[in-house]
N, C-alpha and C positions, 0 to 999 in steps of 0.2 A: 245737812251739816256742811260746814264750810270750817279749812283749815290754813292758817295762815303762818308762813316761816317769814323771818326776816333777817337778813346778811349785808352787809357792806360796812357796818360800824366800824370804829377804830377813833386809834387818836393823830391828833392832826393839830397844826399849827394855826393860829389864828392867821384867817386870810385865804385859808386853804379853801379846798373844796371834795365833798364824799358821794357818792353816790348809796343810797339805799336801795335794796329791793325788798321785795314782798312776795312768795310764791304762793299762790294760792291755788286750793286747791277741793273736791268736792262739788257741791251745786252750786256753782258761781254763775250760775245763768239767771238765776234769780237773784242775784245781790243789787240793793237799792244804791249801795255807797258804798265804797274804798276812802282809805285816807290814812293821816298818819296823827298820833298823839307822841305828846312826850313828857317826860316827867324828868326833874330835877331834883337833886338831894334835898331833903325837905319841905320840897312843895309838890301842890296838884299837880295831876295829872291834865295836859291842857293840849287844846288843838293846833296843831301846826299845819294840817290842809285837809282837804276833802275832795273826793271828786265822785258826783253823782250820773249814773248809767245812762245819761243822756249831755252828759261833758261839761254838766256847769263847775267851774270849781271856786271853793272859795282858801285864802290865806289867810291867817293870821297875820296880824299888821307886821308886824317883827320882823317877817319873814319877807317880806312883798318884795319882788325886786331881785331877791337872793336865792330863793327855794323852787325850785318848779315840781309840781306832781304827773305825774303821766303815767297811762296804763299801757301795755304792750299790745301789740296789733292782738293777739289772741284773747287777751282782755285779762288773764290766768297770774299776771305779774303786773302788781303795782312796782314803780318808783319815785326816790324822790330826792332830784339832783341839789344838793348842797352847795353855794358857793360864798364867797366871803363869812367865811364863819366864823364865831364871837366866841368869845370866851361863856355869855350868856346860854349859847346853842347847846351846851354840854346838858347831856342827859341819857337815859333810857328812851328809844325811839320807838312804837309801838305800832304796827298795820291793825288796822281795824275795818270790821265791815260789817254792812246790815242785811239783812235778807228777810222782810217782813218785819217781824217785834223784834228776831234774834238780832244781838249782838256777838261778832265773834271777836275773839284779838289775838293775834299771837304773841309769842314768849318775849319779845323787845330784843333791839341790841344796843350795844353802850355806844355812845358819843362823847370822847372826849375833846376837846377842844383848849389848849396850852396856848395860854399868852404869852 
């Protein structure tokens, strides 16, 4: 089993910048991927990054440029630093991760984003 929190949400001004985390926690030794989704009022649920257990990572175009993913030297915390942010980027932030077929996700946190 693997368990994921995630903290740094809030609301912020466009242009700004947030940092997310992700503490993870359980059999993370065996995780194939960490990453982040996000969901907006209304819509899917859709990927914002990825990074798999041997450091490829991939971004959602949106994001290129602006969003960085990175795990912490212990591997146990993902993040995902925010910068120039859009009115767009508002949403439900989501840590996700695989460990064979399982998928786990944690509880989200809010991203607001004011023009």
């Amino acid at each position: 089993q693997v368990a994921l929190v995630e903290s740094g949400g809030g609301l912020v001004q466009a242009g700004g910048s947030l940092t997310l985390s992700c503490a993870a926690s359980g059999d993370i030794s065996s995780v194939n991927r960490m990453g982040w989704y996000r969901q907006a009022p209304g819509k899917q649920r859709e990927l914002v990054a990825i990074m798999t257990s041997v450091g490829a990572i991939v971004y959602q175009d949106s994001v290129k440029g602006r969003f960085t993913i990175a795990r912490g030297n212990a591997g146990s915390t993902l993040y995902l630093q925010m910068n120039s942010l859009k009115s767009d980027d508002t949403g439900v932030y989501y840590c996700y991760a695989t460990r064979s077929v399982r998928v786990y996700w944690g509880q989200g946190t809010q991203v607001t984003v004011s023009s």
